[in-house]
C-alpha positions as CSV (number, residue, x, y, z in Angstrom):
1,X,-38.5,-28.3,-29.2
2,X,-42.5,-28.6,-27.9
3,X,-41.5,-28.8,-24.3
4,X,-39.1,-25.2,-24.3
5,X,-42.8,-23.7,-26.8
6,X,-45.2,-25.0,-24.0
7,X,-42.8,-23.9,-21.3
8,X,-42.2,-20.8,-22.6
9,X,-46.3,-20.2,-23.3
10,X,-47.3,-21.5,-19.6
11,X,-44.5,-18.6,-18.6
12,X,-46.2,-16.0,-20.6
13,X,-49.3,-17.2,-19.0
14,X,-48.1,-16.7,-15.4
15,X,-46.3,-13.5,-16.2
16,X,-49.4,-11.9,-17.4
17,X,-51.6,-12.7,-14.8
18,X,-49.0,-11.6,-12.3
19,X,-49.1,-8.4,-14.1
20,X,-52.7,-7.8,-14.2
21,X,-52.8,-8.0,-10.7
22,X,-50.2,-5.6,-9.4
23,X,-51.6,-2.9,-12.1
24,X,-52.9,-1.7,-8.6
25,X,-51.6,-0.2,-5.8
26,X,-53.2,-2.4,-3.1
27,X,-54.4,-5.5,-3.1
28,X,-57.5,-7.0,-1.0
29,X,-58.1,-10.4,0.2
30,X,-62.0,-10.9,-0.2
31,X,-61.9,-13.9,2.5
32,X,-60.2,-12.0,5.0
33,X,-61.1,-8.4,4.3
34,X,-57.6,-7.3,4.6
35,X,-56.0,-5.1,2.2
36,X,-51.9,-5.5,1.4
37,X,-49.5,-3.2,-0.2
38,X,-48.9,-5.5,-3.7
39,X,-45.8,-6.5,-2.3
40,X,-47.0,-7.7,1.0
41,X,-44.6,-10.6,2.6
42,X,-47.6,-12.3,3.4
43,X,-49.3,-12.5,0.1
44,X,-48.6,-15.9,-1.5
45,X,-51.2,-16.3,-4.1
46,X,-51.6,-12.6,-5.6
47,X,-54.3,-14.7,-8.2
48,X,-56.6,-14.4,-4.8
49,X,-56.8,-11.1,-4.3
50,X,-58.7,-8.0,-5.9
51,X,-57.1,-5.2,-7.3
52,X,-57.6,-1.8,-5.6
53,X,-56.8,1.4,-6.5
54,X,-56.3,3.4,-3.4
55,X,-56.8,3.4,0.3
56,X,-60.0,5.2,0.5
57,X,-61.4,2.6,-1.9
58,X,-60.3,-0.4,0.4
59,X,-61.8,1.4,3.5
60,X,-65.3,2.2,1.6
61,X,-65.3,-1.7,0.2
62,X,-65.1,-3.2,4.3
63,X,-61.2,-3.5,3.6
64,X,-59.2,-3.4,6.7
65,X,-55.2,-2.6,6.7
66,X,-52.8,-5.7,6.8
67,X,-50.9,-5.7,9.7
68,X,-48.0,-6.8,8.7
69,X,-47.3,-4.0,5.7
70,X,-49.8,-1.5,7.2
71,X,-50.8,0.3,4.2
């Protein structure tokens, strides 16, 4: 019974977080300066990235477009 509770809380967890970060339309990678649409194949670790609102907010931050989703 404790296993499925802590299971079911570290899911709750991860589903939240996920869902903070695609609240936005783009997402930037602060190491790379790249921005991705939030489903980007090449995003693996969406915890990484910023949130960003729009494409004239990535390009006035330093953002430049992935080019791979080319947002």
């Amino acid at each position: 019974m404790m296993k499925k509770l802590s299971l079911a809380l570290a899911m709750l967890c991860l589903l939240s977080s996920v869902g903070t970060a695609f609240a936005a339309d783009y997402l930037g990678n602060p190491r790379s300066m790249k921005f991705h649409y939030t489903d980007c194949r090449t995003i693996k670790h969406p915890e990484n990235f910023v949130p960003i609102d729009s494409r004239d907010e990535a390009l006035a931050e330093g953002y430049v477009p992935c080019g791979v989703c080319k947002p």
